[in-house]
TILUM-405941 format. One record per residue: x, y, z of N, C-alpha, C in turn. Coordinates in pm, whole numbers, padded with zeros to 5 digits, always signed. Example, Ala and Ser with C-alpha at 12.3 -4.5 7.8 and 13.67 -1.06 7.14 Angstrom:
// residues 2
+01319-00569+00780+01230-00450+00780+01320-00330+00780+01285-00225+00708+01367-00106+00714+01290+00003+00787
This chain:
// residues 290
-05810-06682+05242-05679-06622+05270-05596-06619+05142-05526-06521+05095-05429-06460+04988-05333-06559+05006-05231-06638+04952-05149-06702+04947-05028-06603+04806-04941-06557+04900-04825-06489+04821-04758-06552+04702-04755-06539+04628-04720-06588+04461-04599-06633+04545-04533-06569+04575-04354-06588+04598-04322-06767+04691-04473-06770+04787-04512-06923+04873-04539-06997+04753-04614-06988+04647-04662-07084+04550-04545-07149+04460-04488-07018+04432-04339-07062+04337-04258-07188+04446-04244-07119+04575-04164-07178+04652-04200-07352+04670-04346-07326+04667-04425-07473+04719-04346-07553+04620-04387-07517+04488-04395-07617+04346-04239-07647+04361-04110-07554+04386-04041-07600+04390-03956-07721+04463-04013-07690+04609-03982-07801+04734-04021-07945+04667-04139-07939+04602-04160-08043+04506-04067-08114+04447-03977-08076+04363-03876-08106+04299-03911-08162+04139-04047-08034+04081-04060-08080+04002-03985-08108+03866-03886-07981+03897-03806-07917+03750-03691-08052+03733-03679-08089+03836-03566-08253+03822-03614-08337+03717-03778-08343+03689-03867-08460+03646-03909-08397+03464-03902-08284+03461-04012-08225+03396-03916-08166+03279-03945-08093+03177-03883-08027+03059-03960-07944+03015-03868-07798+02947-03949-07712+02919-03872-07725+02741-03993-07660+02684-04000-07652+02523-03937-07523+02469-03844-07486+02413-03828-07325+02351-03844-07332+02243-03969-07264+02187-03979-07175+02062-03964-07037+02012-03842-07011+01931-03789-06865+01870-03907-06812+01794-03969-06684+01793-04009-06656+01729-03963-06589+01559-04015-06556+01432-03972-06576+01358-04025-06397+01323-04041-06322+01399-04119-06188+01372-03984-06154+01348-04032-06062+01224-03933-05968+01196-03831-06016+01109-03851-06194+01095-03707-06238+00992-03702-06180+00894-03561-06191+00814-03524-06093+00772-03404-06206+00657-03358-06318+00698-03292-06448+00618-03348-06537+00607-03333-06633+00492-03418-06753+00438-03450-06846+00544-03544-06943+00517-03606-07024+00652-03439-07119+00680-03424-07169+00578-03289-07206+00622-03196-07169+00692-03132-07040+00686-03024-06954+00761-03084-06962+00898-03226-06916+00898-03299-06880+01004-03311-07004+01097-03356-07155+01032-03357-07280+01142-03246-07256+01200-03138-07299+01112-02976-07361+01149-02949-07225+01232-02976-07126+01283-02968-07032+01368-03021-07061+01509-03153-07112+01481-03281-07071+01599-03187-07250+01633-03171-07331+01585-03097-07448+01626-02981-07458+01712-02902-07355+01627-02736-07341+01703-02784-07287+01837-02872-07210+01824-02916-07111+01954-02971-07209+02123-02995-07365+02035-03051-07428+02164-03178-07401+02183-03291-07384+02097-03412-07387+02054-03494-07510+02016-03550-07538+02029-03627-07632+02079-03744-07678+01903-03776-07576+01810-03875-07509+01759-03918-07373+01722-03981-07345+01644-04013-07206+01607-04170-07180+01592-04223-07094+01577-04345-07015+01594-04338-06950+01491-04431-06960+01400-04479-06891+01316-04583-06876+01235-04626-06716+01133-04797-06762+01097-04757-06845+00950-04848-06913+00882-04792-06983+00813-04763-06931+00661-04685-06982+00615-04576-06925+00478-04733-06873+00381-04740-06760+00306-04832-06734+00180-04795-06812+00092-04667-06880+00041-04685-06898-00144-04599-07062-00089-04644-07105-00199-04609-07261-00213-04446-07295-00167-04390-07172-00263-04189-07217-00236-04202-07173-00078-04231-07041-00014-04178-07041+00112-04245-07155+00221-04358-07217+00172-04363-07321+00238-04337-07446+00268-04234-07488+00095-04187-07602+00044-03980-07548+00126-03988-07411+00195-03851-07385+00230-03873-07370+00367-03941-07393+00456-03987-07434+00583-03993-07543+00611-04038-07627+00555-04080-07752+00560-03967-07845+00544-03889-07809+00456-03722-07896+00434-03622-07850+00577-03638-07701+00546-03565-07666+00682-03569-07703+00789-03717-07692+00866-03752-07809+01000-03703-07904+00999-03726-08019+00914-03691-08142+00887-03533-08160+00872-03451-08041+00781-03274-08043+00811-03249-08044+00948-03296-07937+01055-03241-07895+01151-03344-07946+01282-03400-08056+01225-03489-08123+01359-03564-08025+01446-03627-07932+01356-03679-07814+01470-03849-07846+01481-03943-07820+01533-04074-07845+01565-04114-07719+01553-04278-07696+01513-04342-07561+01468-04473-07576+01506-04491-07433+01602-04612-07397+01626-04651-07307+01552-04780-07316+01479-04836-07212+01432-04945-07072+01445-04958-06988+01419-05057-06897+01452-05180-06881+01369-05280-06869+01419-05401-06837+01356-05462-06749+01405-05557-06610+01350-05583-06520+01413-05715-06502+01277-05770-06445+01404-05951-06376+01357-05886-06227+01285-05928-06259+01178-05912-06099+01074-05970-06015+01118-05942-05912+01133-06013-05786+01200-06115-05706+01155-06029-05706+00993-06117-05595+00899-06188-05692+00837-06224-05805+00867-06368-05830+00788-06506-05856+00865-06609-05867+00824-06743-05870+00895-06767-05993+00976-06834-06028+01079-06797-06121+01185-06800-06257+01085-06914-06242+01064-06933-06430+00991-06840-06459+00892-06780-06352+00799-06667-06414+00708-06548-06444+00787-06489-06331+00858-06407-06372+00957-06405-06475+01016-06530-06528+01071-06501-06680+01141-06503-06776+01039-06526-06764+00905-06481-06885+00833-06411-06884+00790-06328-06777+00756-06148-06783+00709-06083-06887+00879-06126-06776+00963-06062-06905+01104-06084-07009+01101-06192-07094+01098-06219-07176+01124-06138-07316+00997-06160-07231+00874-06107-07312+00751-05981-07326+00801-05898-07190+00802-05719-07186+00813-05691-07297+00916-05803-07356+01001-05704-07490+01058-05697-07558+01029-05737-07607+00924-05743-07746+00844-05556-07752+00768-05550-07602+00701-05391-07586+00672-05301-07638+00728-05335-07579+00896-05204-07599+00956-05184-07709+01087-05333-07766+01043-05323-07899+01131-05279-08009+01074-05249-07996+00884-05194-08091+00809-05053-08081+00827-04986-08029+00874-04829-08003+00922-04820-08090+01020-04919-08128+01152-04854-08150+01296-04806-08123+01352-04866-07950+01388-04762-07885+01456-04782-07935+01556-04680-07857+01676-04656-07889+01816-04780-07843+01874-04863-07715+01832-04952-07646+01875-04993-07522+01770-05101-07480+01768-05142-07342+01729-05192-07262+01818-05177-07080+01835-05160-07023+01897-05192-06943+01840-05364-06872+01870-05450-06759+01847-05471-06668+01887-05478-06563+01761-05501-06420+01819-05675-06418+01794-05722-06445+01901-05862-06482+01876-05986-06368+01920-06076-06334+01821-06151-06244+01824-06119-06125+01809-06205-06013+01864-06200-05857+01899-06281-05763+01982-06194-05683+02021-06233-05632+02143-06376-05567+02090-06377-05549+01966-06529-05488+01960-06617-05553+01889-06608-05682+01867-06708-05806+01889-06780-05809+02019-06869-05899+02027-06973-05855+02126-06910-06024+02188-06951-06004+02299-06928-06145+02399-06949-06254+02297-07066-06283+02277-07109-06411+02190-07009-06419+02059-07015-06312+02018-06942-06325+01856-06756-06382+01889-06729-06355+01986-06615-06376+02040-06567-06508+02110-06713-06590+02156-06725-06684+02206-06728-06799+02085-06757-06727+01975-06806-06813+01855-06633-06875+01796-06579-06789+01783-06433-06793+01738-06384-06937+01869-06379-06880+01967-06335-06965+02039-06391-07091+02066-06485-07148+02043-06551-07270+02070-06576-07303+01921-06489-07246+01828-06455-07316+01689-06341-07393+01712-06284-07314+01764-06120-07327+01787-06087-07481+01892-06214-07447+01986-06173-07572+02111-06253-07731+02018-06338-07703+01934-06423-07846+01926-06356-07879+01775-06213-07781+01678-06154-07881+01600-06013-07913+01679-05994-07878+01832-05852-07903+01915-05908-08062+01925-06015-08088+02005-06093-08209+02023-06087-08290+01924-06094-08238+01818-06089-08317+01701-06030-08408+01624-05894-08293+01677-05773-08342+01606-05672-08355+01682-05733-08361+01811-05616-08416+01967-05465-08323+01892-05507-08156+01897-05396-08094+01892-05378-07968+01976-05350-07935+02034-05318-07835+02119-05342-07695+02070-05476-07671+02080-05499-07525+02018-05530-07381+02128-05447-07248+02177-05450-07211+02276-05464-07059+02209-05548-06967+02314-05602-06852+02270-05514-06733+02351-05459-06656+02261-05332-06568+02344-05370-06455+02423-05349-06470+02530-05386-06291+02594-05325-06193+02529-05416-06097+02477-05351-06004+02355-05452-05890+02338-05368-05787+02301-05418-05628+02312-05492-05690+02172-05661-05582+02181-05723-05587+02047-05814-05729+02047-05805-05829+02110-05893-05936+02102-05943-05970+02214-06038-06105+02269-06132-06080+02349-06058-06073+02446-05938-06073+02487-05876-06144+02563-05757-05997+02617-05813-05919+02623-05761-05776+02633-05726-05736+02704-05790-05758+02840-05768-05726+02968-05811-05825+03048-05754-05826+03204-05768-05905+03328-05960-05943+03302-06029-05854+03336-06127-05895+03386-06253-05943+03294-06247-05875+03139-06300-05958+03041-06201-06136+03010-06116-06154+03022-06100-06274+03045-06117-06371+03139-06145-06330+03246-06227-06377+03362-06358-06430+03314-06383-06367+03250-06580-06372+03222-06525-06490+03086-06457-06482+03008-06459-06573+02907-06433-06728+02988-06299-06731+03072-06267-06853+03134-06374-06891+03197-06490-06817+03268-06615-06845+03324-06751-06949+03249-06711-06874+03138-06837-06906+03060-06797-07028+02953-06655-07030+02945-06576-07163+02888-06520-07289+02868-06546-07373+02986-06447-07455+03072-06344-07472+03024-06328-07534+02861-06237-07546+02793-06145-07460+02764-06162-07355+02741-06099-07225+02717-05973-07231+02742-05835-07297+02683-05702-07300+02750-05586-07121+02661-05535-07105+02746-05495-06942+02724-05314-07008+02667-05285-06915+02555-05153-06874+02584-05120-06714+02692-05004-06769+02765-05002-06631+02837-04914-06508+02825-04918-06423+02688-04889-06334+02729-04881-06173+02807-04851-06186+02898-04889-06130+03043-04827-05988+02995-04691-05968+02946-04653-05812+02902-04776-05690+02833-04880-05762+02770-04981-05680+02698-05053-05652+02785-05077-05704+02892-05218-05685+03011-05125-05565+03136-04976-05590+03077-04886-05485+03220-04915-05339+03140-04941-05322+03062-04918-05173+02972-05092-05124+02975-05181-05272+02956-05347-05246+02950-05389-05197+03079-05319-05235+03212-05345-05244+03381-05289-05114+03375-05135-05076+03337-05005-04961+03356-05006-05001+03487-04945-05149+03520-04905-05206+03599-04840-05323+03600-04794-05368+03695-04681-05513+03689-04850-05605+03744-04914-05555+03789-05038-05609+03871-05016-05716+03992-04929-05602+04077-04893-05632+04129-04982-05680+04299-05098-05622+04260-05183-05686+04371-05325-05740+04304-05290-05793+04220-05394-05877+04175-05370-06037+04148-05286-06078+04235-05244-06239+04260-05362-06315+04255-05465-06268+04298-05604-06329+04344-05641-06354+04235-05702-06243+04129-05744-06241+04006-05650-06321+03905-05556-06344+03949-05433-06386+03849-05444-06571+03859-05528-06642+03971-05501-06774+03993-05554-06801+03892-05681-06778+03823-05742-06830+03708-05703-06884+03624-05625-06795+03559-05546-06741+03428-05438-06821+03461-05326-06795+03568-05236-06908+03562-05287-07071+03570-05410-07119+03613-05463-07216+03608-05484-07259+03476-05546-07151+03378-05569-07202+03241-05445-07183+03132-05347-07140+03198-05254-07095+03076-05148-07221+03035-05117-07261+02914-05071-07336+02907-04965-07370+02819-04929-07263+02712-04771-07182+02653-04796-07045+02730-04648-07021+02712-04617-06883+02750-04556-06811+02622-04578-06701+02623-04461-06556+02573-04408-06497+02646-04245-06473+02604-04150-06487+02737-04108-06376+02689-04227-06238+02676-04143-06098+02642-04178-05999+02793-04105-05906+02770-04139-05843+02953-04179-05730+02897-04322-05686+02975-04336-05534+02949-04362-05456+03078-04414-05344+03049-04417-05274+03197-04547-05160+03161-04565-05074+03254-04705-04984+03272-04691-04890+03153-04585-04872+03120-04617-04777+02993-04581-04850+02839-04578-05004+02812-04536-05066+02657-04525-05202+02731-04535-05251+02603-04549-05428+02574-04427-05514+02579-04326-05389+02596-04171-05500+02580-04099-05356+02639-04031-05422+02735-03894-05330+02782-03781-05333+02641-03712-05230+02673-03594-05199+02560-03508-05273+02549-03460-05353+02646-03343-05433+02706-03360-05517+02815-03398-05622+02791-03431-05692+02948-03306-05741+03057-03184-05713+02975-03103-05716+03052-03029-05597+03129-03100-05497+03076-03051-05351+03141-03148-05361+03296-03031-05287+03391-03084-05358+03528-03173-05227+03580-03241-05132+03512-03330-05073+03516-03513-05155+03499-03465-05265+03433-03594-05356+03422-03613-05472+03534-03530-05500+03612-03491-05575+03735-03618-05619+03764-03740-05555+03798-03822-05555+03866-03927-05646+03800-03965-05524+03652-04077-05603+03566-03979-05731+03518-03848-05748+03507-03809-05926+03451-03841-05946+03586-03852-05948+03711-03870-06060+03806-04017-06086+03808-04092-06000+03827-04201-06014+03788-04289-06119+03741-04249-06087+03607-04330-06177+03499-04216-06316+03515-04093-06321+03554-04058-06480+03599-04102-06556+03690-04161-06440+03800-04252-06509+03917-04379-06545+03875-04453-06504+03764-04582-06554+03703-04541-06656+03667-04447-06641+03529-04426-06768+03475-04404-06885+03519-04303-06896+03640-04265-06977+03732-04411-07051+03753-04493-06968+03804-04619-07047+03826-04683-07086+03783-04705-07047+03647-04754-07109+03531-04727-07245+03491-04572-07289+03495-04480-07374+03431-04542-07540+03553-04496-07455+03689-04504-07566+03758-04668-07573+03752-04732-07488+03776-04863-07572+03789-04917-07631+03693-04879-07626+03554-04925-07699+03422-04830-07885+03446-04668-07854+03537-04604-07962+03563-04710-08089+03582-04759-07988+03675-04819-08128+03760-04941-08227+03616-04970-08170+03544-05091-08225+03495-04965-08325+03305-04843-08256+03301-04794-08320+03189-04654-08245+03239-04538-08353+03099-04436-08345+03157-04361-08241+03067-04426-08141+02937-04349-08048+02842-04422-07960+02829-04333-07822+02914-04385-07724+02886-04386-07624+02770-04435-07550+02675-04396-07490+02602-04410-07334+02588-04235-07290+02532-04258-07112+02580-04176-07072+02429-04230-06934+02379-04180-06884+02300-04111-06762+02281-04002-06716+02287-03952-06640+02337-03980-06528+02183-04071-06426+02260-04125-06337+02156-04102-06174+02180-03965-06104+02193-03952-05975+02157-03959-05954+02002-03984-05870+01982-04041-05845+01839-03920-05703+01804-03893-05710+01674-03830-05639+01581-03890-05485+01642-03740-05382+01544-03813-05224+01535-03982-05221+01482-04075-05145+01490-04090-05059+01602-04136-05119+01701-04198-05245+01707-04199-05295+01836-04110-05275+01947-03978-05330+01923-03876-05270+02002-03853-05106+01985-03774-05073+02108-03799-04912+02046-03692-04883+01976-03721-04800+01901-03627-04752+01809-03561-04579+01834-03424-04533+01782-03355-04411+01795-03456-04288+01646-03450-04210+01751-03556-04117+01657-03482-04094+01519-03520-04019+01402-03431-03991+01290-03436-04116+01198-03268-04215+01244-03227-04290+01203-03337-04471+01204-03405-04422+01317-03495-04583+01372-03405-04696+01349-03305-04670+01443-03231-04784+01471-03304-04845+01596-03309-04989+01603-03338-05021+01715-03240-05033+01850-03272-05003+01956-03187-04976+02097-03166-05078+02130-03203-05236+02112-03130-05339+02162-03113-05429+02034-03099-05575+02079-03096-05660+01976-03234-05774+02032-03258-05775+01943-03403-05895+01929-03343-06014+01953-03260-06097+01845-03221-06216+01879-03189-06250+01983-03054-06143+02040-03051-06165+02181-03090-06110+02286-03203-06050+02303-03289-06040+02362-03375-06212+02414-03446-06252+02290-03470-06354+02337-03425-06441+02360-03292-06488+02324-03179-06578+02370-03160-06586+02519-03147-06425+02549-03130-06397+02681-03269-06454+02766-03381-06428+02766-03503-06521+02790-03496-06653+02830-03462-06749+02699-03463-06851+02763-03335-06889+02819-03220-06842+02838-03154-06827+02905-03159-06820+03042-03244-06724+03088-03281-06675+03200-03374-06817+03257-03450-06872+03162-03563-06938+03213-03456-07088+03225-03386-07113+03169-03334-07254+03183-03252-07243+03273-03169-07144+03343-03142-07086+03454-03267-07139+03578-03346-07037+03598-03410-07063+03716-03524-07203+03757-03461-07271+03652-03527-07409+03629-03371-07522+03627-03280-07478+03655-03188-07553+03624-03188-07664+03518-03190-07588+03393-03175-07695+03316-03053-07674+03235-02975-07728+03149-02853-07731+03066-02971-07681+02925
């Protein structure tokens, strides 16, 4: 028997888990545009938790991250991702090396754009069971993102990976799979228990059947796809509750052209920052938290 997402949210809540439990916010750093400094003491004032980002190229911007965190008490997850344009086996040893980088930080977590869609099952499997046996290693939280372009592309090739994986823990961003479906997927709750079972950060951007991010998530033309993906998340959050007590989400609308932009001029039609402000806003809201 189907059990309605909307009963599951409801269950976890009667629970009273959100009284017990805490959620994590990480700003993303796409698109910055001011020094890591300006940028902490920002993502700080903002009531941010941490930041997300891939890690600095040259020695100073990493020696100006590193002070900054530490000024403004902020925590950092990092990204690691399988290169696209190179041939499978070099590709997996740039991955596999680049964690040694950014496991010498301590981040909170790293968060992969892992594989490609035109890697073959195995070659894709290879990336990822690099990824899970140095998490083991180094008792650090390493999670593989649902994301256009890698193995992890659509609903039902990730099915077959979580199958063949046990370990396999997902970041979930769910907006890339609404534009891959050109749906909210909205009757695929069934197919969806998996995935909320294994997911364990979120990306807290909203998209819909035709793009990866609405224009404005507060324009009440998006009503639907933001409830949506809060009713996933919701389920995500509490059912990870039960197993630990900090959840972690990164609130990731992304800069022009990601966001859409005004033809001619390519101004962008909303604002990014607060865009995602508005996010976890929304989320510390329906979690009652301050």
């Amino acid at each position: 028997m189907k059990i309605p997402l909307t009963l599951v949210v409801f269950f976890f809540s009667f629970l009273g888990f959100s009284q017990q439990k805490q959620l994590e916010f990480y700003q993303t750093d796409w698109g910055r545009q001011i020094s890591w400094d300006a940028f902490c003491e920002k993502t700080k004032a903002a009531g941010y938790d941490g930041i997300e980002t891939w890690f600095p190229k040259n020695e100073e911007s990493q020696t100006e991250l590193k002070v900054a965190l530490i000024k403004y008490g902020l925590k950092v997850g990092f990204l690691n991702g399988t290169n696209k344009s190179l041939p499978f086996e070099e590709s997996l040893k740039k991955y596999t090396e680049h964690f040694k980088t950014l496991i010498a930080w301590k981040p909170a977590y790293i968060n992969c754009h892992t594989g490609n869609d035109f890697f073959t099952f195995e070659q894709n499997k290879a990336f990822i069971e690099a990824a899970n046996s140095i998490a083991k290693e180094n008792n650090i939280p390493i999670y593989h993102e649902t994301h256009r372009g890698r193995f992890s592309y659509n609903l039902p090739d990730t099915q077959n990976y979580l199958s063949a994986i046990p370990d396999l823990k997902l970041t979930l961003d769910i907006s890339h799979w609404m534009v891959v479906h050109e749906s909210l997927l909205q009757s695929q709750n069934e197919e969806l228990e998996e995935i909320i079972n294994r997911s364990h950060h979120i990306h807290a951007r909203v998209g819909h059947a035709e793009g990866p991010q609405v224009n404005n998530p507060e324009a009440p033309e998006w009503k639907k796809a933001v409830d949506r993906h809060m009713n996933i998340w919701e389920t995500v959050i509490r059912k990870q509750w039960q197993a630990k007590d900090v959840f972690t989400i990164t609130t990731e609308f992304g800069p022009a052209d990601y966001m859409p932009t005004l033809p001619y001029t390519q101004l962008p039609v909303a604002d990014q920052w607060k865009a995602n402000v508005y996010m976890m806003k929304l989320l510390k809201e329906r979690f009652d938290l301050k």
